[in-house]
C-alpha positions as CSV (number, residue, x, y, z in Angstrom):
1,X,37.5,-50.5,9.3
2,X,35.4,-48.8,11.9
3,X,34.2,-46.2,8.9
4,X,33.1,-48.5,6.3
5,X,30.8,-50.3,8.8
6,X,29.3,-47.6,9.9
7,X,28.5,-46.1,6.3
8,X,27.4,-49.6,5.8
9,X,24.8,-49.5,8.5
10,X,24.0,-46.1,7.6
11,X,23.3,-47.1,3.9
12,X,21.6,-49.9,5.0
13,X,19.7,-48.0,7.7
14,X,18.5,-45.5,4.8
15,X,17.2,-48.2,2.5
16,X,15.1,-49.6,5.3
17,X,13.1,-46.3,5.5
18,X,10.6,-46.6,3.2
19,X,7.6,-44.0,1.8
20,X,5.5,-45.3,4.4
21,X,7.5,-44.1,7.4
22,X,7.9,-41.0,6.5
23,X,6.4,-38.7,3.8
24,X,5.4,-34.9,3.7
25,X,1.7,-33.7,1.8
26,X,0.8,-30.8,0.5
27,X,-1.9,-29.1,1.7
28,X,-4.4,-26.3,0.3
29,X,-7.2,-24.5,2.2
30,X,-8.8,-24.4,-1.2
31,X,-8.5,-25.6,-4.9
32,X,-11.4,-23.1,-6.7
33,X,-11.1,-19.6,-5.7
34,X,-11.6,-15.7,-7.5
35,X,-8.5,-14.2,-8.1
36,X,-7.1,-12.0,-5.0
37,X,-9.1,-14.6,-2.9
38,X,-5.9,-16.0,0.6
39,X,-5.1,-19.6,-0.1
40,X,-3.6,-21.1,2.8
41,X,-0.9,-23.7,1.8
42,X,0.7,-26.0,4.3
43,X,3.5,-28.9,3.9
44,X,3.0,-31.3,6.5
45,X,5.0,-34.0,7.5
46,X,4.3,-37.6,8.8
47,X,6.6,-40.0,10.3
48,X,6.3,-43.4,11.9
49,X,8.6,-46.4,13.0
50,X,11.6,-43.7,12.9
51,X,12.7,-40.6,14.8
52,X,12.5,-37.2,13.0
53,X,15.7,-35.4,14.3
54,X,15.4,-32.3,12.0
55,X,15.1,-30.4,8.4
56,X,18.1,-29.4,7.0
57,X,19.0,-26.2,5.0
58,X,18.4,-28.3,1.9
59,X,15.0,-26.8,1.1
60,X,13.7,-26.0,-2.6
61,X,10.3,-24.3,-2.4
62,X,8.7,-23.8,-5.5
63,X,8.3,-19.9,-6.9
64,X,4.1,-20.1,-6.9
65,X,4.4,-18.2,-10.2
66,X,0.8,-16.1,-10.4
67,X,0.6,-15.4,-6.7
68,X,1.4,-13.1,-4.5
69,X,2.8,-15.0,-1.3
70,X,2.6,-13.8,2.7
71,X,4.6,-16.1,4.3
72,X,3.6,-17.1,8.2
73,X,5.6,-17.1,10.9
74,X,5.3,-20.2,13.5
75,X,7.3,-19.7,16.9
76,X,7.7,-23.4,17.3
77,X,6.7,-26.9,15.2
78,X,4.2,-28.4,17.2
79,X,3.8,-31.9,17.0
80,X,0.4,-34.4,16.7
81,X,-1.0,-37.3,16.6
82,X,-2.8,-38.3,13.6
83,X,-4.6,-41.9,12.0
84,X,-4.1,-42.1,8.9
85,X,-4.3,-45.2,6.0
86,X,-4.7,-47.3,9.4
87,X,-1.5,-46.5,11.3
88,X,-1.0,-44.0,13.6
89,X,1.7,-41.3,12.4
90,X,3.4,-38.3,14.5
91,X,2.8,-35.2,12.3
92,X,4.0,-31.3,12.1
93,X,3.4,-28.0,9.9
94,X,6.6,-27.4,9.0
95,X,6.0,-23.9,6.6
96,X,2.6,-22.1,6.4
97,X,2.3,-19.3,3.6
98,X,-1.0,-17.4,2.1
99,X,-1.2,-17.4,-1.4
100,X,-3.2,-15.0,-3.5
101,X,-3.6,-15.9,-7.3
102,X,-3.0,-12.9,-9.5
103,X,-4.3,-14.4,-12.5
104,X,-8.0,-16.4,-14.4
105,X,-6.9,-20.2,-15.2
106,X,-5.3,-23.0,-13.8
107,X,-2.2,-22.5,-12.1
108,X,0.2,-25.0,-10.9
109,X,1.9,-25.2,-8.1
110,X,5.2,-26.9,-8.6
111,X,6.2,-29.6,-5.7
112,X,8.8,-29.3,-2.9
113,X,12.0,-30.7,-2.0
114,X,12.5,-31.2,1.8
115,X,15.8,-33.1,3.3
116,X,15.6,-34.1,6.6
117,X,18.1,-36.0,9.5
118,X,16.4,-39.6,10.3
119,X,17.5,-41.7,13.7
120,X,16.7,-45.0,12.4
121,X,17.8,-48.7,14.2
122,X,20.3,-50.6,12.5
123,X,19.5,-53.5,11.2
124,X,23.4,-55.3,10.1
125,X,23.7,-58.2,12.6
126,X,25.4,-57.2,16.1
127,X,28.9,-58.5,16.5
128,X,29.2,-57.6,20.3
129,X,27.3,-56.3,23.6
130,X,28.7,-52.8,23.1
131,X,27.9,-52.6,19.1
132,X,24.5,-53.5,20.6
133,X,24.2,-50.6,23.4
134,X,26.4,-47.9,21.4
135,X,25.8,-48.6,17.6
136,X,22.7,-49.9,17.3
137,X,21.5,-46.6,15.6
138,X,22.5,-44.6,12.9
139,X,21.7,-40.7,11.7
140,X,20.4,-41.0,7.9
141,X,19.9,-37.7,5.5
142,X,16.9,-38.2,3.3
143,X,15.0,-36.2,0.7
144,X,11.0,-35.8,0.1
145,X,9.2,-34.0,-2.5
146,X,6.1,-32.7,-1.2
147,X,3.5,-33.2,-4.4
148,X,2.7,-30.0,-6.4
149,X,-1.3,-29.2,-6.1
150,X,-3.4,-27.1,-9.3
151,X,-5.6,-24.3,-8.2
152,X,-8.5,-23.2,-10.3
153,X,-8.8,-19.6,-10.1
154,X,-11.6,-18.4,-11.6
155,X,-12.3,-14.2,-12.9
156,X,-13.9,-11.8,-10.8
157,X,-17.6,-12.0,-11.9
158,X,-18.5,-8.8,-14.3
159,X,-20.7,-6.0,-12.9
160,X,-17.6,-4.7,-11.3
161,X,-19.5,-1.4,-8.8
162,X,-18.2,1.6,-9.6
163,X,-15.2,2.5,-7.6
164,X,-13.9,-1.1,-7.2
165,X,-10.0,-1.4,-6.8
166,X,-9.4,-5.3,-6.2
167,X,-10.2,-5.6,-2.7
168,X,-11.3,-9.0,-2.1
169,X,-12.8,-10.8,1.4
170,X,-15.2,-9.8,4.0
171,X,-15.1,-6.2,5.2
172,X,-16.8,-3.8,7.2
173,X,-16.4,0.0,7.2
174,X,-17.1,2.8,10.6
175,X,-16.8,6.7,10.1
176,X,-16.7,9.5,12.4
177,X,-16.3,13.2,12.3
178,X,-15.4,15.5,15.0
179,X,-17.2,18.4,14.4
180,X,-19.6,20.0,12.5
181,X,-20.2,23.4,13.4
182,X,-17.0,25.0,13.3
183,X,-16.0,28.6,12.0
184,X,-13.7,29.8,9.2
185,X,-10.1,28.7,9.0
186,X,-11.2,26.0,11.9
187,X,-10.5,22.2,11.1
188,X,-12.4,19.5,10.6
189,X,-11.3,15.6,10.8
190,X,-13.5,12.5,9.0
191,X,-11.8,9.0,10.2
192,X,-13.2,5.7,8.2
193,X,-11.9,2.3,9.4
194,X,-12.1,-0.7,7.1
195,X,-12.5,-3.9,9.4
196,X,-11.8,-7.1,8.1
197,X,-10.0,-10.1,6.3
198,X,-8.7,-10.6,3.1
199,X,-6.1,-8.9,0.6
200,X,-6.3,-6.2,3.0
201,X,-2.4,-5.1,2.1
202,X,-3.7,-4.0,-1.6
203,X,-6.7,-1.9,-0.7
204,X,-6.8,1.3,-1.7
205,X,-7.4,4.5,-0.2
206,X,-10.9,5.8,-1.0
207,X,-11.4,9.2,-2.0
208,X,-13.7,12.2,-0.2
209,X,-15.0,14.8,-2.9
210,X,-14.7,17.8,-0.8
211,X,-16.7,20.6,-2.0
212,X,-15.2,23.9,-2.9
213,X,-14.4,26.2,0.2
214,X,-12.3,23.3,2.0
215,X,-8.1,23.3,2.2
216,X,-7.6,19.8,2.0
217,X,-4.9,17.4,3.0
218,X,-3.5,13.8,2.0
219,X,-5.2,11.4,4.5
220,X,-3.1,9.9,7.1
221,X,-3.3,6.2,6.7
222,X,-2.3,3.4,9.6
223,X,-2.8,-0.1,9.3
224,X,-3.2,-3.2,12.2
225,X,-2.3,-5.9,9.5
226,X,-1.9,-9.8,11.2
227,X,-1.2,-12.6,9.1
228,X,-3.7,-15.6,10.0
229,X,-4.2,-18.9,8.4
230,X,-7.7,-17.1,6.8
231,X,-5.4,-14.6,5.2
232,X,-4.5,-11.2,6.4
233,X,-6.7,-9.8,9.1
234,X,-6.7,-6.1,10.9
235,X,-7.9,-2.6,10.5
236,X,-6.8,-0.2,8.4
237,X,-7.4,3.5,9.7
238,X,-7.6,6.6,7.2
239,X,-8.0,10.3,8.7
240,X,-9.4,13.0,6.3
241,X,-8.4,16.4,7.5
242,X,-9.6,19.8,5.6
243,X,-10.0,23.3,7.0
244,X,-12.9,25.2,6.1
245,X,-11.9,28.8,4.5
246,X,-15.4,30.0,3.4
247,X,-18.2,30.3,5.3
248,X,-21.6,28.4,4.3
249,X,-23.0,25.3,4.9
250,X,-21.6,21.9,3.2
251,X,-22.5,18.5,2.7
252,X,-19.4,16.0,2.5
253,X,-20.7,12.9,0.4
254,X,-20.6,9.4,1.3
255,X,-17.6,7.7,1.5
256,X,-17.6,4.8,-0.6
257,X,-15.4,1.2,-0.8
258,X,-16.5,-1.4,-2.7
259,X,-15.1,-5.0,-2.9
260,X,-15.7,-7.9,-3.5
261,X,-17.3,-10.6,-0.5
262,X,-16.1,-14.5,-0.4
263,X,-18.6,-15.3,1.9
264,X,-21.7,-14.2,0.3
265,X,-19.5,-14.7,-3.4
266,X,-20.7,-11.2,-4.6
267,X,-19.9,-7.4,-5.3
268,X,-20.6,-5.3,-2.2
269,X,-20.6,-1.5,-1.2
270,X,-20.2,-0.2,1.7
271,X,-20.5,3.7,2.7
272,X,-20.3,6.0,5.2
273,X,-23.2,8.6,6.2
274,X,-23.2,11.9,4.2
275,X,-22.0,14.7,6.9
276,X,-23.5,18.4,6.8
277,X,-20.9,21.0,7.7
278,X,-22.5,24.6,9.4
279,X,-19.1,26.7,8.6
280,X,-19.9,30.3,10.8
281,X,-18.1,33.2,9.5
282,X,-15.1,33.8,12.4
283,X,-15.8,36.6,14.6
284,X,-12.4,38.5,13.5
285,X,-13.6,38.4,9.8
286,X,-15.3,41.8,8.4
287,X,-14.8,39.8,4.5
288,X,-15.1,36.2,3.5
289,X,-11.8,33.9,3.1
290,X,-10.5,33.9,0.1
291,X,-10.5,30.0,-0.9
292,X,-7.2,28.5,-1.8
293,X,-5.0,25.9,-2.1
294,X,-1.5,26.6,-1.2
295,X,-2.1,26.1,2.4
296,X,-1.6,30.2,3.5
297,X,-1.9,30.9,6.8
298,X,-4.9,32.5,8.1
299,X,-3.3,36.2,8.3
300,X,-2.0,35.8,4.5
301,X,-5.6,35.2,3.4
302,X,-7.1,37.9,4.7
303,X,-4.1,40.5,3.6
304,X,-5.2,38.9,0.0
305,X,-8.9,39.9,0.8
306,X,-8.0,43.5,1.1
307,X,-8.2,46.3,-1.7
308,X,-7.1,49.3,0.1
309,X,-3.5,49.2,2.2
310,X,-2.5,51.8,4.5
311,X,-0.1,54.3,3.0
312,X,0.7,57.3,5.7
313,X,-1.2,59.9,8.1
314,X,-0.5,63.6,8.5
315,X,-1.6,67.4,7.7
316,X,0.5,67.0,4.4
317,X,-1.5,69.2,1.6
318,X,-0.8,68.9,-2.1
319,X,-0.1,72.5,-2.9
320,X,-3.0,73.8,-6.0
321,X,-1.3,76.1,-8.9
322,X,-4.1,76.4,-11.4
323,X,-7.0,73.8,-12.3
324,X,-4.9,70.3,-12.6
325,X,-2.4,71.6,-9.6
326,X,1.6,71.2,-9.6
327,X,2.2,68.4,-11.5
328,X,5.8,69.1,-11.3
329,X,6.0,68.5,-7.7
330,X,8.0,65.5,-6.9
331,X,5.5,64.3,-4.2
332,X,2.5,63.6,-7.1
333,X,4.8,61.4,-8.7
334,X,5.9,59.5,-5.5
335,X,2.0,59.7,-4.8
336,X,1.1,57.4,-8.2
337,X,4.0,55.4,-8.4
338,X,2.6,54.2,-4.7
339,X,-1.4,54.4,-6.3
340,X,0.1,52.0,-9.8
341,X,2.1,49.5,-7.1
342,X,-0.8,49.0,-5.4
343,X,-2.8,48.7,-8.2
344,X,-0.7,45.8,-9.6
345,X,-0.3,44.0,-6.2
346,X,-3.9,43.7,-5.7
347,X,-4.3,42.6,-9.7
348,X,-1.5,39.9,-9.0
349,X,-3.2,38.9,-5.5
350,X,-6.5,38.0,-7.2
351,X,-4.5,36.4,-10.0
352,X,-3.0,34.3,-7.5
353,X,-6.7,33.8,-6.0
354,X,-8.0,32.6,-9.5
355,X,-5.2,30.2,-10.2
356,X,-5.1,28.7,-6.4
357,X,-8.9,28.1,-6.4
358,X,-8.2,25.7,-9.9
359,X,-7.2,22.9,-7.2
360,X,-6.7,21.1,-10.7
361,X,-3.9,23.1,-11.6
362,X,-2.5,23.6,-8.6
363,X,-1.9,19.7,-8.2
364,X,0.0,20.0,-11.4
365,X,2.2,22.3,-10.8
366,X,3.2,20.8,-7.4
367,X,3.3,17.2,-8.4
368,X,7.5,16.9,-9.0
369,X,8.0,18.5,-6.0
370,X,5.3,16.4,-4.0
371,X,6.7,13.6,-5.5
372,X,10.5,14.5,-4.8
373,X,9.8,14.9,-1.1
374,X,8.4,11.4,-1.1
375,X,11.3,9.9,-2.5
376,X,13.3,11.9,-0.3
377,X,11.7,10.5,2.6
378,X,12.2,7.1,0.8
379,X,15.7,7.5,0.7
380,X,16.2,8.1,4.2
381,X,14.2,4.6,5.0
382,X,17.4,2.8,3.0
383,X,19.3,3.5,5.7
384,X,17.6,0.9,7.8
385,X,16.5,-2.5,6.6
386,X,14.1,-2.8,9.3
387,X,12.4,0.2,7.2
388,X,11.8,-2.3,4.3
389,X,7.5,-2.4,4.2
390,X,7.4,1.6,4.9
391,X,9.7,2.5,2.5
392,X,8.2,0.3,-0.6
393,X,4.8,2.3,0.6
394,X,6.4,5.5,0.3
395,X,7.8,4.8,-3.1
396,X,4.3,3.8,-4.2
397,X,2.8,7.3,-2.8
398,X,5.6,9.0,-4.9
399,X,4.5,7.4,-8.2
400,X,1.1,7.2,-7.6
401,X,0.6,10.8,-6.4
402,X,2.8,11.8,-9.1
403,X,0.3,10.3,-11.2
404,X,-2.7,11.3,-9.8
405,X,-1.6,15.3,-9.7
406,X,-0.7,15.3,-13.3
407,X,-3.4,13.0,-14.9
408,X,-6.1,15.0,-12.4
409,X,-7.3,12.2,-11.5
410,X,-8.0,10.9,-7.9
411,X,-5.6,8.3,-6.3
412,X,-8.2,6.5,-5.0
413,X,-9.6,5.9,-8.9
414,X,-6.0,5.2,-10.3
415,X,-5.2,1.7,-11.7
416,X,-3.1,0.4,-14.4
417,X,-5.3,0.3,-17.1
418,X,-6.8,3.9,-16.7
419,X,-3.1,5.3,-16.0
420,X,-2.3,3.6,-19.0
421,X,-5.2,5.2,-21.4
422,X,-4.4,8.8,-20.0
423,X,-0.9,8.6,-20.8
424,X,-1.7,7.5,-24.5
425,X,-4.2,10.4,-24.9
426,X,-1.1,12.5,-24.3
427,X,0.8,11.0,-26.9
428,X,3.0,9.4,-24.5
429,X,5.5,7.2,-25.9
430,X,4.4,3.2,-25.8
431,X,7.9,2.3,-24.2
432,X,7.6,5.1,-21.6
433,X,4.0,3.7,-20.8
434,X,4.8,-0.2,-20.5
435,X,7.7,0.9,-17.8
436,X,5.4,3.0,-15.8
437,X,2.7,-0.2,-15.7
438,X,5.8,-2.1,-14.9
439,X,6.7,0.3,-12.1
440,X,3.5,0.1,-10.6
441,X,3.6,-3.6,-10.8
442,X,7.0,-3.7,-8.5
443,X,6.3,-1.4,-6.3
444,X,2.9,-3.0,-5.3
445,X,4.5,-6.4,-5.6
446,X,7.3,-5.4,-2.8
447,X,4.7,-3.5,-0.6
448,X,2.8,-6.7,-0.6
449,X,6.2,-9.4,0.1
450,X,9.7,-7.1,0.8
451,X,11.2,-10.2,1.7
452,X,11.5,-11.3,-1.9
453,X,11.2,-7.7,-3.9
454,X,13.5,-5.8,-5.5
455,X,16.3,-3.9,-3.9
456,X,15.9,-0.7,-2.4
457,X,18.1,1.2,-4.2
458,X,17.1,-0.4,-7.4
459,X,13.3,0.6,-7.1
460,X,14.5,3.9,-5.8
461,X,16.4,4.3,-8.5
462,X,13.5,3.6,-11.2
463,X,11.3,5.5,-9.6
464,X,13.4,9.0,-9.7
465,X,14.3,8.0,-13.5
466,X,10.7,7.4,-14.4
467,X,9.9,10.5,-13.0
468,X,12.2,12.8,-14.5
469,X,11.2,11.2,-18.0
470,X,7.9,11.9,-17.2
471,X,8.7,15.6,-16.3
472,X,10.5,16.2,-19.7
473,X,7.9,14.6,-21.6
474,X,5.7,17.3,-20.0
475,X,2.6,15.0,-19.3
């Protein structure tokens, strides 16, 4: 009898708690924004005349179909006091995320299903002193939907500046160099660090046109990435480095990032300052450095600057019978068959020379294995789940400098749509173009959110596939 009574009260206590005690809203930072612009979205909960015990695991968020989503963490709900519709309410966040729309239009956001443990006062009439000290209370689940909200998202405004990769916010950009009088075979570093807030996860990597006589190397990129309620916020630090194999001097042009501002709502460039380079000849060096690309060491370079190798020493004479000599001796033969080696060494040297100062072609030719010691790399970060964000970078990298070796084409310039139109100029099959576009798609997706992209393996997977298609198709 005792459990009837109490799911008695309990029903009854639940039908007492009406919409106006407790209800959750949803709330947006903004309704109108560009596309790539941070949308804060909160759920916020407000209670009065009963006590909020806690959520439950009952929770149905909604997919926010055309947007990327950060979520943000909270260390503990705080709880306020808020007026609102004349009564005074207790309130609390209870999930924070940063929305970016990926698309022009309106796009919906669907509502919310929350389900939460009241402590409400029973109302059923109390048969005894005890019932009225010990039961006079009852724990009651109930479900909210938190209202669904519309954003308009309007296009990014044309007269898109050239070099423009979607980066959209309010940025600022420093440089430094660390020398620039240096001598041959000496390096030389250019940092840049973007500063800022915005979709700072999906900026690219701009590019430095070094001018011939420079080894380069792929910039090392770190990033100081914190998720705030105005969107993503931190630094993201590139380091150029190139060694200088010709003498001469150089000037290294601007640097260049354009994006697009939300507080001034227009296109903006920023730039570094142009850099002149004094490269002295070294004081070992009777010849210039041969320029390459194949990263030889400074010893190899010069061996391939040299016509003339040292054969032997001695008081050996080439005995004379008649005008052309003794051709029959067996030491003139060994004495050509040297003079022809030689000959064809330093013909294959400054073949080699010719071919490694193509950077172009050089790019192609290394691009599989570039791109296989990326995704060996990548593979090694499965090990570890922990490893999630750097490994969906690394298999981005692998597809994108792939890409960008075999198209000739900068990384920094790559994007869908120009990927897309190169591939088709090589006769590329439509099929094999629409799954790289849909590679490119996932992997920047999951280095944006791991938490809800693709598995590992499974991107690993399509990535090493989509590669060795590529390679037989011979791109």
């Amino acid at each position: 009898q005792g459990q009837p009574q109490q799911a008695q009260r309990s029903q009854s206590s639940s039908s007492n708690v009406g919409s106006e005690n407790i209800f959750i809203k949803t709330l947006v930072s903004k309704t109108r924004v560009h596309e790539q612009e941070a949308i804060l979205l909160s759920y916020k909960v407000y209670w009065a005349g009963v006590e909020l015990a806690q959520f439950t695991n009952n929770t149905k968020l909604p997919e926010y179909k055309g947007f990327l989503k950060q979520d943000l963490e909270q260390d503990e709900i705080q709880t306020q006091l808020e007026h609102y519709n004349g009564r005074n309410y207790q309130t609390a966040i209870i999930y924070q995320t940063l929305l970016y729309p990926q698309k022009a239009g309106e796009v919906k956001i669907d509502p919310a299903q929350f389900e939460a443990i009241l402590r409400v006062q029973n109302r059923a009439q109390v048969r005894s002193i005890f019932d009225d000290f010990f039961g006079s209370y009852s724990n009651v689940a109930k479900q909210f939907t938190a209202p669904g909200v519309t954003i308009h998202v309007e296009s990014l405004p044309s007269g898109k500046p050239t070099g423009f990769s979607g980066g959209v916010g309010h940025f600022e950009l420093s440089s430094k160099i660390t020398e620039t009088d240096i001598s041959t075979n000496s390096p030389v570093t250019i940092s840049i660090q973007v500063k800022g807030t915005g979709n700072m996860k999906l900026l690219k990597t701009p590019a430095i046109d070094w001018p011939e006589g420079f080894e380069v190397y792929d910039p090392k990129v770190s990033n100081n990435f914190k998720n705030t309620t105005a969107g993503v916020s931190g630094t993201k630090n590139i380091e150029y480095l190139a060694i200088a194999r010709a003498a001469g001097e150089y000037t290294i042009p601007a640097i260049t990032f354009s994006y697009f501002d939300t507080e001034e709502n227009k296109y903006k460039t920023l730039a570094s300052p142009e850099y002149t380079i004094h490269v002295a000849r070294g004081a070992n060096e009777s010849e210039p450095a041969a320029v390459v690309n194949n990263y030889v060491s400074k010893e190899e370079i010069k061996q391939l600057g040299s016509d003339i190798r040292y054969i032997t020493t001695g008081n050996y004479t080439v005995p004379q019978k008649g005008l052309l000599g003794d051709f029959g001796n067996p030491w003139w033969a060994i004495f050509l068959i040297i003079m022809l080696l030689d000959l064809l060494f330093v013909f294959f040297c400054r073949k080699q020379i010719r071919e490694n100062a193509d950077i172009d072609r050089v790019r192609y030719k290394k691009a599989n294995k570039v791109a296989q010691k990326r995704l060996k790399t990548a593979k090694k970060l499965m090990a570890n789940e922990t490893n999630k964000a750097t490994f969906y970078e690394e298999i981005e990298r692998a597809a994108l400098s792939y890409l960008s070796d075999r198209l000739s084409i900068p990384t920094s310039s790559l994007n869908k749509e120009n990927i897309a139109d190169l591939l088709r100029q090589k006769q590329v099959d439509d099929e094999l173009i629409a799954k790289v576009t849909e590679l490119l798609s996932e992997a920047e997706f999951a280095r944006y959110a791991p938490a809800i992209a693709p598995s590992m393996q499974a991107l690993y997977d399509k990535t090493a596939t989509l590669i060795d298609k590529l390679e037989d198709t011979k791109i």
